[in-house]
C-alpha positions in Angstrom: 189.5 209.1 97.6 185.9 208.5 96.4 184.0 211.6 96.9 180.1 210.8 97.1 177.2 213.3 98.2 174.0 212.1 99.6 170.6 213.8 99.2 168.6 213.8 102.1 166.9 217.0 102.9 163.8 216.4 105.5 162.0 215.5 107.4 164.0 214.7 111.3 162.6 211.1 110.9 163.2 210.6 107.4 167.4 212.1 108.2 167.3 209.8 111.0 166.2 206.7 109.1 169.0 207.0 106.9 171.6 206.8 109.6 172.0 203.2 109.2 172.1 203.0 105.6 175.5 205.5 106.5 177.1 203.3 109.0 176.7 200.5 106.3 178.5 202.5 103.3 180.9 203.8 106.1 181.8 200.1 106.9 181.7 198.6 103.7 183.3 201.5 101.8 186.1 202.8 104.0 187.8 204.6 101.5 184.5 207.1 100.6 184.2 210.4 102.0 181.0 211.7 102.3 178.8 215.0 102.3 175.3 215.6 103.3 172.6 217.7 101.6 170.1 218.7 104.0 167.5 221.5 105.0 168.7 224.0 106.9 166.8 223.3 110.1 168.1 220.1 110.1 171.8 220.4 109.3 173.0 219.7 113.0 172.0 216.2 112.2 173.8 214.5 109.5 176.7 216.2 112.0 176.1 213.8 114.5 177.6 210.7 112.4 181.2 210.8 112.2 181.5 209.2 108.5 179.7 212.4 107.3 182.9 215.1 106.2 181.0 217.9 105.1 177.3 218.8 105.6 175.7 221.1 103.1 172.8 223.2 103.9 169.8 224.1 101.6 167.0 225.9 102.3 164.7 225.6 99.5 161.5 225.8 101.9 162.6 229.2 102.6 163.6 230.3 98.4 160.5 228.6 97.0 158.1 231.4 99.2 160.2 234.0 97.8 162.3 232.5 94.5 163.9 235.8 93.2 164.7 237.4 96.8 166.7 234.2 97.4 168.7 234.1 93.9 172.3 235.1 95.4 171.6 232.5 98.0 170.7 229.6 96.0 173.7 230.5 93.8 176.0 230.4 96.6 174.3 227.5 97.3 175.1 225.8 94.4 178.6 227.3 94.3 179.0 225.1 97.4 177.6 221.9 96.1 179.6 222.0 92.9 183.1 222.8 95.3 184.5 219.5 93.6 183.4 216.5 91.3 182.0 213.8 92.9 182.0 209.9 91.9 178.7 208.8 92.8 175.4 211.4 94.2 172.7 209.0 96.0 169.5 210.7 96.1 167.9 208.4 98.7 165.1 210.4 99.7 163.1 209.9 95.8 161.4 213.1 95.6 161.4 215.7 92.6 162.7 218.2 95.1 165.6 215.9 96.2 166.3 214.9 92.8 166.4 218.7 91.8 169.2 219.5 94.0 171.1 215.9 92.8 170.9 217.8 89.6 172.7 220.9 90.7 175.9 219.0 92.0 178.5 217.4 89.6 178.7 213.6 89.3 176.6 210.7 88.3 173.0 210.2 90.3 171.9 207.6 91.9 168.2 206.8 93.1 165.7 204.4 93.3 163.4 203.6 90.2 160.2 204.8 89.4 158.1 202.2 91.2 160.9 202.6 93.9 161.0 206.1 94.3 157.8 207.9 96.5 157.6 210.3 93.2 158.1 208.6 90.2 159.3 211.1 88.1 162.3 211.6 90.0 164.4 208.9 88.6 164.4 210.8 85.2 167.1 212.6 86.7 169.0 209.3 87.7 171.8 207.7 85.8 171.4 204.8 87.5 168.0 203.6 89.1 167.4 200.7 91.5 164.4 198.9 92.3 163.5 198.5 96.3 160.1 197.9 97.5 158.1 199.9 99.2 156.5 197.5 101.4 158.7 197.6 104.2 160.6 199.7 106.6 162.0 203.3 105.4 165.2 202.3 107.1 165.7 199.0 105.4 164.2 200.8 102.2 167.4 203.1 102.7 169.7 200.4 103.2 169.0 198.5 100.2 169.4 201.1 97.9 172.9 202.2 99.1 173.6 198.5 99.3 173.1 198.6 95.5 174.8 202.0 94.4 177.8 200.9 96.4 177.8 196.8 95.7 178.0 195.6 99.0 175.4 193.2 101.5 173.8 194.4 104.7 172.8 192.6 107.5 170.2 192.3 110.3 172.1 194.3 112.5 170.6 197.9 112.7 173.4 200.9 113.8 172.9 204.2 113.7 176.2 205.2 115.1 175.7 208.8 116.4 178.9 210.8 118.4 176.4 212.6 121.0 178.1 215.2 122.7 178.0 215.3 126.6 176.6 218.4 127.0 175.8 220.4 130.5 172.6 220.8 131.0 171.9 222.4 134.3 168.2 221.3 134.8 168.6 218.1 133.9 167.5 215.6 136.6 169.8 212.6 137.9 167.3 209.8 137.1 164.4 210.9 134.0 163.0 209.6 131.4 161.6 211.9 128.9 158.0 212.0 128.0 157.3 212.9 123.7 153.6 214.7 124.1 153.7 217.0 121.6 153.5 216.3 118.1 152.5 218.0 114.8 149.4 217.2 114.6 146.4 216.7 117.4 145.3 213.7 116.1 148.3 212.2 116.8 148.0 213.1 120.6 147.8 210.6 123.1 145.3 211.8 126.1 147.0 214.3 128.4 145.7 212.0 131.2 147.7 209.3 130.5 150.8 211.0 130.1 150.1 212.4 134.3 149.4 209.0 135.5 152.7 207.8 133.9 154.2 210.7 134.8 153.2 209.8 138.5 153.9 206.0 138.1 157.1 206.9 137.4 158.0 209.4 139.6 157.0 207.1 142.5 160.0 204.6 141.3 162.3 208.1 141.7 162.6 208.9 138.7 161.2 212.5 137.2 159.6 213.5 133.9 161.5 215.9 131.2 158.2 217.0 128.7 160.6 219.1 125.6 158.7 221.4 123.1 159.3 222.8 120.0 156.9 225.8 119.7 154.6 227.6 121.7 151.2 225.6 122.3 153.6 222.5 122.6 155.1 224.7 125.7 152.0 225.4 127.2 151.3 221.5 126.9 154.3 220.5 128.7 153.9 223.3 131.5 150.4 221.5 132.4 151.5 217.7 132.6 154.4 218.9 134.0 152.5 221.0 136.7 150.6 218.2 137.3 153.6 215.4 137.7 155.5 215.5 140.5 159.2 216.3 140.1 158.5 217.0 136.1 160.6 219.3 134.1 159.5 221.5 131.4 162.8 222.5 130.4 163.9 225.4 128.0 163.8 225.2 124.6 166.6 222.3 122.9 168.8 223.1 119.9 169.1 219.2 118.1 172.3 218.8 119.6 170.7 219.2 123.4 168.0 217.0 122.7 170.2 214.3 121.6 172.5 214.6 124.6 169.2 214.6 127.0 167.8 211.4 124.9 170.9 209.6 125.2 171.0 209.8 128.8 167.5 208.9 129.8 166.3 205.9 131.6 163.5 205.3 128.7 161.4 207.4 126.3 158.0 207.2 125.8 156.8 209.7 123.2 154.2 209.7 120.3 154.9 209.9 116.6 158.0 212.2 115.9 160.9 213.0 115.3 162.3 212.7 118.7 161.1 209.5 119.2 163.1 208.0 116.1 166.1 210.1 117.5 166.1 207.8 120.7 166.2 205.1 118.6 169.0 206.3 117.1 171.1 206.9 120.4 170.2 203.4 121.7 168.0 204.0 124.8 164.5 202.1 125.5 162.3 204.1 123.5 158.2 203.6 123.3 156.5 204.9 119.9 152.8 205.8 120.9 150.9 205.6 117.2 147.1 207.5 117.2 146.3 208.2 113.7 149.0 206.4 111.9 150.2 203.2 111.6 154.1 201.9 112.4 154.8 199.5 109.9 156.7 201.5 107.4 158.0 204.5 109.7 157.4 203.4 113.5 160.9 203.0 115.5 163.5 200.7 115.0 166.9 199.6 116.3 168.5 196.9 117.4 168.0 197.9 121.0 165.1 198.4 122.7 162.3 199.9 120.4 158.6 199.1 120.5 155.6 200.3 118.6 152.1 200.5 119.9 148.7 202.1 118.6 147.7 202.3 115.3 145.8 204.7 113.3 142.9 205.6 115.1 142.9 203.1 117.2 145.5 204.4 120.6 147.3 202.2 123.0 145.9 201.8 126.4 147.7 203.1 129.2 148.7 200.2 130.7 149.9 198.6 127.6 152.3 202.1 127.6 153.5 201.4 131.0 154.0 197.8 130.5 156.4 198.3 127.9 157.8 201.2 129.7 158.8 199.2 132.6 160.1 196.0 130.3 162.7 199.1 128.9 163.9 199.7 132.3 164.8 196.5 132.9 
């Protein structure tokens, strides 16, 4: 069996992106097993796809605050990563950081070059180094460099192929789609009173609003769309797993830059990508199923251009 270990660690868009660079390998390369470095916030992730054997957590956000508190834990750590020899480690996320935990594993690395890779000086720590350009899509970007660590040839065809558990979620409507306002940053906000009048537009075809959250102010956003929509949910916080089972069984998703949004991509339903102070070219959605990208940075979609494209994924 050919053991390999890929590098991924964060963020949720950039894990997501390399989904379809997995299902490749997994296709081509039946015979690999394969294990997943990843923060620890994100390890329920790389769980989701069923070629990955054995996922790996690191959590060197947490040690670099406090390096010598977290010494036993990196050690066990790196205890874990070194539990056998591997045949091929694909750092395909081209940072030093990534490159540093490549470098505690055993096996040949793997990576892009140094033009390739988004810090140069990471492919010092590559044996082999592979030159993909950086003027297109991060997923594609992924795919071409496992293409060429592993010697095989992609295609057009785009699959993520997730398992997404059927989970019970009590407050979970019959027919929703789930609205993405909250997002990292406020310039990447899209005005709160176009996520009500969709809200509304919506819930007069019969179907309700789900507004998740990740933290605190992003509750207190969705409480007040969702107070002002109709039959809108502002449901309790989501573990990744629960997310991903609410996504996947959505009528559409409209939701500005993040994570989530690239996660509906990734379990196949009609997803809208509303882009305010960034531009989609390089990291907006994509899949072979319904995906569109509007806005750009600083210039934000109109709401009808939003609800256009919201009702062309419903049909």
């Amino acid at each position: 069996m050919f053991q390999t270990l890929i590098i991924r660690l964060s963020s949720m868009g950039d894990i997501i992106h390399n989904f379809p660079a997995l299902s490749d390998l997994a296709k081509h390369r039946p015979d690999i097993a394969i294990d997943w470095v990843v923060e620890e916030g994100f390890a329920a992730l790389p769980a989701l796809h069923p070629a990955v054997r054995t996922v790996i957590p690191t959590a060197l956000r947490r040690w670099r605050k406090a390096p010598l508190q977290s010494k036993a834990e990196f050690l066990n750590f790196r205890r874990q990563l070194r539990h056998c020899q591997y045949d091929l480690i694909l750092d395909s996320q081209g940072l030093i950081k990534s490159a540093f935990i490549a470098k505690q594993a055993l096996g040949p690395i793997s990576g892009y070059d140094k033009i390739s890779a988004r810090e140069g000086l990471a492919s010092l720590a590559y044996q082999n180094t592979y030159p993909v350009s950086r003027n297109q899509h991060a997923i594609t970007r992924n795919r071409q460099l496992s293409a060429q660590a592993f010697n095989y040839t992609i295609d057009d065809n785009i699959v993520y192929g997730l398992n997404i558990p059927k989970l019970d979620l009590a407050w979970r409507p019959a027919h929703y789609a789930v609205l993405l306002s909250a997002t990292s940053r406020s310039d990447k906000e899209w005005a709160e009173e176009n996520w009500i009048t969709l809200g509304k537009r919506l819930n007069a075809m019969g179907i309700s609003s789900v507004l998740p959250w990740g933290n605190a102010i992003e509750q207190e956003r969705s409480q007040r769309l969702a107070a002002a929509i109709p039959n809108a949910i502002c449901p309790p916080r989501m573990s990744l797993e629960e997310a991903a089972s609410l996504l996947a069984s959505s009528q559409v998703v409209v939701g500005v830059d993040t994570g989530l949004a690239h996660l509906a991509a990734a379990v196949a339903v009609p997803v809208i990508a509303i882009f305010c102070a960034s531009d989609p070219e390089l990291t907006g959605v994509l899949a072979s199923s319904y995906a569109v990208n509007l806005g750009r940075n600083g210039v934000p979609p109109s709401l009808e251009s939003v609800w256009q494209a919201t009702l062309d994924g419903m049909k």
